[in-house]
C-alpha positions in Angstrom: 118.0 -25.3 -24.5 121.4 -25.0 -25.8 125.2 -25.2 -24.4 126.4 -21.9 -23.0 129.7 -20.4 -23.3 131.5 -21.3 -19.9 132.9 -18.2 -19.0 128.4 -17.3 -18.1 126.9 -16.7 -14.7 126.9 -20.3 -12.5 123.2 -20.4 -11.6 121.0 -22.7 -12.7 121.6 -26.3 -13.7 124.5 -27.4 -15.5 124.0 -30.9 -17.2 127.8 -32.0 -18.5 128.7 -35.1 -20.2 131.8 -36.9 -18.5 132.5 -39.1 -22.2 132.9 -42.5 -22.5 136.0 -43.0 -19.9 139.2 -41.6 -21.0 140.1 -38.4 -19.1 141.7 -37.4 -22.1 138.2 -37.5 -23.6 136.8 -34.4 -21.6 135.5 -31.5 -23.8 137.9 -28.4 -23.4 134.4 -26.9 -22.8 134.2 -28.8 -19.7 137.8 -28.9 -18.6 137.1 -25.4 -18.3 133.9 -25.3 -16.6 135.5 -28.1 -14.0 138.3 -24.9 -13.5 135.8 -22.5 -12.3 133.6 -24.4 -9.8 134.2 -26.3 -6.7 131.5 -28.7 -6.5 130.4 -31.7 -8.5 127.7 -33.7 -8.1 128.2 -37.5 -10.2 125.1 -40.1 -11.2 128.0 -42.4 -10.3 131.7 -42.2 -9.1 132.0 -45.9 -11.3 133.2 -43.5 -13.9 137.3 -43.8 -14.8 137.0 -40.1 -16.5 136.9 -39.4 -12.5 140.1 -40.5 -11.5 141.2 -36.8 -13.5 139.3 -34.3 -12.9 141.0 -31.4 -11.4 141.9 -31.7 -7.9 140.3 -29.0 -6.4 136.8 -30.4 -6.9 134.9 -31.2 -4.1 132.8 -34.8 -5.8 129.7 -35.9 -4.5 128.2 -39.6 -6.1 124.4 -40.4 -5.9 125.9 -44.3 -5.3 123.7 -44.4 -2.3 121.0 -44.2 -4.1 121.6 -47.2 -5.3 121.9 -49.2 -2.6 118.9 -47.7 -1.0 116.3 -48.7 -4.5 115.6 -51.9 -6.2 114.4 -50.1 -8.9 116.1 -48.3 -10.8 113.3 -45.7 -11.6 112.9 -45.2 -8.5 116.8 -44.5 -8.2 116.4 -42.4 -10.8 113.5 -40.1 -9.6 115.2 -39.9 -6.6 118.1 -38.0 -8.2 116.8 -36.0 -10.4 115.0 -34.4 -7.4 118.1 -34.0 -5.6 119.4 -32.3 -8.4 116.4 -30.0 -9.2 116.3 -29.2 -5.0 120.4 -28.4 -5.4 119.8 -26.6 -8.5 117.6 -23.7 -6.8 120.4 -22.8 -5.0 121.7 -19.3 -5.6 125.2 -20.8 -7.0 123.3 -23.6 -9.2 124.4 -27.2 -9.6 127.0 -29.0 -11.9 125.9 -32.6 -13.2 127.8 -34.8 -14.6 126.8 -38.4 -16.2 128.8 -40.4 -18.1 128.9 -40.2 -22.0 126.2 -37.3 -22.7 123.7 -36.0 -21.0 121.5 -37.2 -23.8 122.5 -40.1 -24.8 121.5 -43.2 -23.2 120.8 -41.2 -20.1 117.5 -41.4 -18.3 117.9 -38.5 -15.7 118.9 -35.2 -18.0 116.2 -35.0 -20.3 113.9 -35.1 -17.4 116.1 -32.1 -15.3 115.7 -30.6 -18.3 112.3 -30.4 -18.3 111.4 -30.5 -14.9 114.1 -27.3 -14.8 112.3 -25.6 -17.8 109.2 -26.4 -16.3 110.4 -23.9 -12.5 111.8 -21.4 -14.3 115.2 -22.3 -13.7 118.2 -21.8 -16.7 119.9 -24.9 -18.2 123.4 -25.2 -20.0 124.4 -28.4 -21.3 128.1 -29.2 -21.6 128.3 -31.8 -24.0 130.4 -35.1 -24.1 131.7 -38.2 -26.1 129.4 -40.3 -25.8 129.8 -44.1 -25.7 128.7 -44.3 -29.4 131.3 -42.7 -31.2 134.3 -44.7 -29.5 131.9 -47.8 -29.8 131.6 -47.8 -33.6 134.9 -46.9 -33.9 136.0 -50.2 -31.9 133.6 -52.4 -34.2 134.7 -50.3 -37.2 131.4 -49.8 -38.5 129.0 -46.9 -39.7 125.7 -46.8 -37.6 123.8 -45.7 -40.5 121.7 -46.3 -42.1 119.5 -48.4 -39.6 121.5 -49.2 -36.7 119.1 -49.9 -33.8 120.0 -48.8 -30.4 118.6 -50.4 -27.0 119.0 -50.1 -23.3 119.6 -53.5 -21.8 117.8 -52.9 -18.8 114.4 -52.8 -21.0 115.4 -55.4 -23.3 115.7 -57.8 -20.6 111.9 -57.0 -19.5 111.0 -58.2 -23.2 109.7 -61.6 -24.1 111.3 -60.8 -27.8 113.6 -58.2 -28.9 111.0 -55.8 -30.2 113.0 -54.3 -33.1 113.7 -55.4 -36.2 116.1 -58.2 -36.5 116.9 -57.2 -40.5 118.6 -54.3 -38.4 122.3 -54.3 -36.5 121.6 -53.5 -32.9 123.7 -52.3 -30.2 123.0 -52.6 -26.6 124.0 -50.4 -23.9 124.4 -51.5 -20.3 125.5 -55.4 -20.6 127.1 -54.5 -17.0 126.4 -57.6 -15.2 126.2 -61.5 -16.0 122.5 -61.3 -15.0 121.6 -58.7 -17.1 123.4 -60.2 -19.6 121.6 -63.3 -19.2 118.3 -61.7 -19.1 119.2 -60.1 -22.7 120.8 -63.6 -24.3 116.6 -65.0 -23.5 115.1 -62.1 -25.0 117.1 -62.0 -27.9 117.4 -65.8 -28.7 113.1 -65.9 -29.2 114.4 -64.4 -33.0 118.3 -65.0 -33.2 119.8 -68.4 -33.4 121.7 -69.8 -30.2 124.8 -69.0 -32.1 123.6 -66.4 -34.1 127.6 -64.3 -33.8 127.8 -61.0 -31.7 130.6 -58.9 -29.9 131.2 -57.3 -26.6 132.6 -54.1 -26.6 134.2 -53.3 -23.5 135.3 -49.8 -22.3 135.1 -48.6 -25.8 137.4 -44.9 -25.6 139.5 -45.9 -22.8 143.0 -47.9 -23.0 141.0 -51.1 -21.8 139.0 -51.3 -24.7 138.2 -54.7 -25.8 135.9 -55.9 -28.4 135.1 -59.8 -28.0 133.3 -61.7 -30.2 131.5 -64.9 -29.1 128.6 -66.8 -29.9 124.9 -65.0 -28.5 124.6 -68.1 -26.2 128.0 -67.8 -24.6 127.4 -63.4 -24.0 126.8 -64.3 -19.9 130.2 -66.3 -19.8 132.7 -63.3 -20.5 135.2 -62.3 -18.1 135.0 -59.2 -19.0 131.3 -57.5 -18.7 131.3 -54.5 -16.7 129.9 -50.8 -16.4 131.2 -50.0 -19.4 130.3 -53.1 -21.4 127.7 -52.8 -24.6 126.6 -55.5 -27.2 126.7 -55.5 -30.7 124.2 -57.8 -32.6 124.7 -57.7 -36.6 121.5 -58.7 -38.4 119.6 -61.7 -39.5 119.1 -62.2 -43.3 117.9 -58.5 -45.1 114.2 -60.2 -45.5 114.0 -61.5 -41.8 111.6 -58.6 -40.5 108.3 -57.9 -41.0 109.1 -54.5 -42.3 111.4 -55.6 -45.0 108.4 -58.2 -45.8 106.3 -55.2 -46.0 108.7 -53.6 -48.7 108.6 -57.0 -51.0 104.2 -56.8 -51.0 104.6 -53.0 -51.6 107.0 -53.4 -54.1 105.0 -56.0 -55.9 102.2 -53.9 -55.6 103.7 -50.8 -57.5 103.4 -49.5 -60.5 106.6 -50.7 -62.3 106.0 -54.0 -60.1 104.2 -57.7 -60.8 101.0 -56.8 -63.2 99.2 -60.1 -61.5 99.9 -58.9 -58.4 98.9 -55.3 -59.2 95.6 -56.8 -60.8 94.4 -58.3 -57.2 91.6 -57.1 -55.3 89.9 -57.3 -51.9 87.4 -59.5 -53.9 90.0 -61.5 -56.6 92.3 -62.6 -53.4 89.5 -64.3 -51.2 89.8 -67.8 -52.5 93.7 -67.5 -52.0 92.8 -66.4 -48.0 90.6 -69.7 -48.0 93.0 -71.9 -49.6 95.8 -70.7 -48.0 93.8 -70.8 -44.7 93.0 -74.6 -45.1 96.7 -75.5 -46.4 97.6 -74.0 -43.0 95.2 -76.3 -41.0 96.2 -79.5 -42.9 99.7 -78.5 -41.5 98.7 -78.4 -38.1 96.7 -81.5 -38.7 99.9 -82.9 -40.1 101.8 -82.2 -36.9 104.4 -80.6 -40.2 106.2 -78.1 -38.6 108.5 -77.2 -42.2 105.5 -77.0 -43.6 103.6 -75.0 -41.5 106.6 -72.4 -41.3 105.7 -72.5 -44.7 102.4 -72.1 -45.3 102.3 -69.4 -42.1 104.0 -67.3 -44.8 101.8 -67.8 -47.7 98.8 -66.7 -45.2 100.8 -63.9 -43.8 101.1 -63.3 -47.7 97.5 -63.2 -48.1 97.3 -60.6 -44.7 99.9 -58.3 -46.1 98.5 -58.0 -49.8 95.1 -57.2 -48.4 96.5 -54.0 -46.7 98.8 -53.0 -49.3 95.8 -52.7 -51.2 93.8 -50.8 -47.9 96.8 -48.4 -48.2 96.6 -47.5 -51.5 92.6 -47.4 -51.0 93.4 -44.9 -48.7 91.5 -47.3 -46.3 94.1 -48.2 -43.4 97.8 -49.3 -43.4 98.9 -52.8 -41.8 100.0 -50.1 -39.0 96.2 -50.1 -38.1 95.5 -53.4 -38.0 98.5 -53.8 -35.7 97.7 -51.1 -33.1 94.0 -52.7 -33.0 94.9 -55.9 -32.5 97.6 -55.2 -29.9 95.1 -52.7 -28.1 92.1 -54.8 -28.4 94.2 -57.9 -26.9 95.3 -55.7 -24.4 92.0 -54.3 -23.2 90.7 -57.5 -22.7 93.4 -59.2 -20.9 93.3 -56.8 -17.8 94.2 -59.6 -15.9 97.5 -59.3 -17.7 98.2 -56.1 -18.0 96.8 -54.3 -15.2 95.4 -55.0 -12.0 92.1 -57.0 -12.5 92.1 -60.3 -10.7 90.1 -63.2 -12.3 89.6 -67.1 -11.4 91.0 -68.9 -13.2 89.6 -69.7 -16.9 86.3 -69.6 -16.2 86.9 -66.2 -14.9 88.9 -65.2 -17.2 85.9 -65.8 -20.3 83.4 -63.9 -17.8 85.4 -61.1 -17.6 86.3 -61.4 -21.6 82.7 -61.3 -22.5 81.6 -58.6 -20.4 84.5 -56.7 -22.2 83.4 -57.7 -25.5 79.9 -56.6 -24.4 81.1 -52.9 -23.5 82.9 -53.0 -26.9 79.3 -53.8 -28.8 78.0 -50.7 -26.9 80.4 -48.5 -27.9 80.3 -49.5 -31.2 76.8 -47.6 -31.6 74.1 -48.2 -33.8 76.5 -49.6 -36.9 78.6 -51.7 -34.9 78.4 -55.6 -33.7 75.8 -55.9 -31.0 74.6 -59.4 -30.6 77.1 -61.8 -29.3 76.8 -64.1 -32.0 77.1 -60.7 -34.3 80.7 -61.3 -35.1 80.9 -65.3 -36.0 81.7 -65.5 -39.3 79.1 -66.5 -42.3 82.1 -68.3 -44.3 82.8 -70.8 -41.6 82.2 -74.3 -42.2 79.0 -75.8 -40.8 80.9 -77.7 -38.0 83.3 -74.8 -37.2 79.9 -72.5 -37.2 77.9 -74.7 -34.8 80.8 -74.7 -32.8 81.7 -71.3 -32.4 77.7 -70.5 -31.8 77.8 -73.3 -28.9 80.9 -72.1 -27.3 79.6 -68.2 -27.0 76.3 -68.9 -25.8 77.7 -71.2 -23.4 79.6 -68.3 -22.4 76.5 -66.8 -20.8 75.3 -69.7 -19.2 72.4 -70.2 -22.1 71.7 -74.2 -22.4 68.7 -74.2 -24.9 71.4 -76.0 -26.8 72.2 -78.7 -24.5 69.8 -81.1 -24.3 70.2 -81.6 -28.1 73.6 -83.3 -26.9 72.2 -85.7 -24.8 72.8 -89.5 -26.2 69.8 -90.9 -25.8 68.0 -87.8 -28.3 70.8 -88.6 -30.7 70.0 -92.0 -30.5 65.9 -91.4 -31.2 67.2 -89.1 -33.8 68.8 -91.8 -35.7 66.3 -94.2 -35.4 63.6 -91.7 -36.8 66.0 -91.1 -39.1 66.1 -94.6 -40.7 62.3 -94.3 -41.5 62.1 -90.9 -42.8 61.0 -89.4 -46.0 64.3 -87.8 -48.0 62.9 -84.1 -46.9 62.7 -85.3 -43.3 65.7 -86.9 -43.6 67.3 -83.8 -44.4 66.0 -82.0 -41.7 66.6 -85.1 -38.9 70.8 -85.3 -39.9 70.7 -81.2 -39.5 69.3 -81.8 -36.3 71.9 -85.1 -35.7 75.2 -83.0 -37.1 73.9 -80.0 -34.6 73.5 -82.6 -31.5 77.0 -84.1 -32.4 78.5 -80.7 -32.1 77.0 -80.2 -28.9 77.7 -84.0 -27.4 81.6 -82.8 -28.8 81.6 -79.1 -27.3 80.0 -80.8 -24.0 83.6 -83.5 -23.9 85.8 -80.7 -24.8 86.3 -82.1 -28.1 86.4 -80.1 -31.9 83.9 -81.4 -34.0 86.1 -79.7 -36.8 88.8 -81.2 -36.2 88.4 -84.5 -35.3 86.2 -85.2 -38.9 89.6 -83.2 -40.5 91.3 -86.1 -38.8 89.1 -88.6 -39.2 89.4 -87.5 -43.1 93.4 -87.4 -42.7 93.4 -91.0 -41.5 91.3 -92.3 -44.6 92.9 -90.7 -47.4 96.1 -92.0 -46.0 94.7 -95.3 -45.8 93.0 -95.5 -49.7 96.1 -94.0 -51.1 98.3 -96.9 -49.1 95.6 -99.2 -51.0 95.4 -97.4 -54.3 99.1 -98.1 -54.0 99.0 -101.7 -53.2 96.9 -102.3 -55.9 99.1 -100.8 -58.5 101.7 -102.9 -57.5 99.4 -106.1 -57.3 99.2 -104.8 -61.4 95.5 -104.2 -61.1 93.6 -101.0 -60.8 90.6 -100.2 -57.9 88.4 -100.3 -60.9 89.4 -103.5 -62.1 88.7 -105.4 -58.5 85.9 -106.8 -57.6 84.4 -105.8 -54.7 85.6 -108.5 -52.3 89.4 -107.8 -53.7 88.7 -104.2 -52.7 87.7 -105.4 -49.2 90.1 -107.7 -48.7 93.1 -104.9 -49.9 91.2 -102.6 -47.7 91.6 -104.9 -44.5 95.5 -105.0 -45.1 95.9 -101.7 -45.7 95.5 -101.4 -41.7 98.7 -103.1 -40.6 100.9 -101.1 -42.7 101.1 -98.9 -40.5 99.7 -100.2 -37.4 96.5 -98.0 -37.9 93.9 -96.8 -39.5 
């Protein structure tokens, strides 16, 4: 497909681009295609590039349309086959969109195709698109890594979706709703006044670039058809990709030689320390520290598939796409039509997923459903993974072991046991704690973290006291100890 010379036989499809706004804009290419034809079919007549067209042009809108769809797909689809029925007409069809055709413009590339697809010729008549005058208004160069985004899918987002490292710019801010919708979206990774700038009829004599705070982008006077956002980028090392670049850059061969050194094998400690540091966060109820240590783990994440990509193993692209597909095959509920009741339904229907997964997975692949809990855990964590995922399919050969009463014979046998039975009877106790826990919807795990938390608090607040009595722990007896102990618990009104 390419543009023809004007002056060529008028059958067929004409796709022309109107520009940005400014009559003056028009191609000469189009001014003199607009000479030789007497009908003009317009996405929109919301176009100032209208008001000078030549005069003998008989103008036809598809505004209707509009008003007749909520959705703009549907809108769409409904012109485009207007324009391919038109387009079989001996004398052809001219239509024109604002900008150019192929650029931010959902209905040419698809007349395009649809067109190649019946046999029927194209010419495209290209025009200024809203780009060009755009950057020119900000005084900017989009490269090298400008991003550019239709507002209308933005807003359907629950984040932006792009990198933020990246300047953005947003077409169609046309309406204080839609404007809205995008100020949400984009505030999940930009700051509430994170700075940004309208540009308003960019081309035309009205153009107006405004620059305002990303909260305040719904308040402006000024948003129209013609409206587009500009959204300069968070700090260079804000995205995940240019996170990506600092692990691969460590990782090369002019980069850190410990770093270069690691291993699938050398790193695993660091995955469990850093693992831990993270739970002790969220134990914590530390939210700086957490944002912390989430990037020491995700550090741990992204060295282990550097080194799968040099492996020749898989990229972090991989794990990505099967995470994302995995959570999305198993959320039909979410993201297609599958009802479910409520939670309970909701782990049914997860299980029997999981299930069809472990057949497809063949001979080598997970087939039991306690296949894929994890050897490493700790014991408390184990027992109460295995507990939750047989639960899942109503087995209860586990549930009697948290009645209270067993626990209680449990202990008492316990007290009068041999050491190798008593090893075998607080097994059996630890086991029928987990279950009593699972059964009250509590975590075995971490309530002993907690438990743990408390007490280390509580002996360093006495370790403390004592160094300040000028005595050390060792030095008391063992009624000082107690005593210390005992007013350790009002300094903070617990233990």
């Amino acid at each position: 497909m390419s543009a023809n010379r004007s002056d060529e036989v008028k059958g067929g499809i004409t796709l022309m681009g109107l520009g940005p706004g400014d009559p003056a804009s028009l191609t000469q290419q189009a001014l003199d295609w607009l000479k030789q034809i007497d009908q003009l079919y317009v996405r929109t007549s919301h176009h100032p590039t209208l008001s000078g067209l030549p005069g003998h042009l008989t103008v036809t809108s598809f505004d209707e349309l509009y008003e007749q769809f909520d959705d703009f797909e549907d809108v769409y689809s409904a012109i485009i086959e207007r324009v391919l029925t038109v387009g079989q007409q001996p004398e052809g069809v001219t239509y024109a969109v604002p900008g150019h055709p192929f650029v931010a413009e959902a209905t040419c590339p698809v007349i395009a195709k649809r067109a190649g697809e019946l046999g029927l010729p194209v010419k495209v008549i290209h025009g200024l698109s809203f780009l060009e005058p755009s950057f020119s208004a900000l005084g900017m160069d989009p490269f090298p890594q400008i991003v550019l985004i239709d507002a209308l899918q933005l807003s359907m987002n629950h984040t932006p979706g792009y990198s933020p490292s990246s300047p953005a710019l947003i077409a169609q801010i046309y309406s204080r709703s839609v404007a809205s919708d995008v100020k949400l979206t984009l505030m999940a990774a930009y700051p509430d006044e994170h700075p940004v700038k309208l540009v308003h009829a960019a081309g035309t004599p009205d153009e107006l670039v405004e620059p305002l705070p990303l909260h305040d982008i719904d308040h402006s006077d000024h948003l129209g058809l013609l409206s587009s956002l500009f959204v300069p980028p968070l700090s260079a090392q804000a995205s995940f990709e240019a996170f990506q670049e600092v692990i691969a850059r460590l990782r090369a061969p002019d980069g850190c030689p410990w770093d270069r050194e690691q291993t699938h094998l050398s790193l695993r400690p660091f995955l469990l320390e850093e693992t831990y540091e993270t739970l002790d966060a969220l134990d914590r109820g530390d939210m700086v520290d957490l944002e912390e240590e989430l990037g020491d783990l995700m550090l741990q994440i992204l060295l282990h598939a550097q080194i799968a990509t040099e492996d020749g193993d898989f990229n972090i692209h991989h794990v990505l796409d099967g995470i994302a597909t995995k959570l999305i095959r198993r959320h039909p509920h979410v993201f297609s039509e599958v009802e479910v009741d409520g939670v309970l339904g909701v782990i049914r229907n997860w299980e029997a997923i999981k299930a069809e997964e472990r057949e497809e997975n063949g001979p080598s692949g997970k087939k039991g459903l306690l296949d894929g809990v994890p050897a490493g855990l700790p014991a408390l964590s184990k027992a109460q993974e295995v507990i939750d995922r047989v639960g899942r399919v109503n087995f209860t050969g586990l549930k009697e072991k948290g009645d209270q009463q067993i626990i209680i014979d449990l202990l008492n046998s316990y007290a009068n046991a041999d050491q190798d039975e008593k090893a075998r009877l607080l097994g059996e106790l630890l086991l029928g704690l987990s279950v009593l826990a699972h059964q009250d919807g509590v975590d075995a795990e971490s309530a002993l973290r907690e438990r743990l938390a408390k007490f280390l608090a509580r002996f360093s607040r006495m370790e403390s006291a004592a160094r300040e009595s000028g005595k050390s722990l060792l030095d008391m007896s063992e009624s000082e100890q107690s005593r210390l102990w005992a007013d350790t618990i009002n300094l903070d009104g617990g233990d």
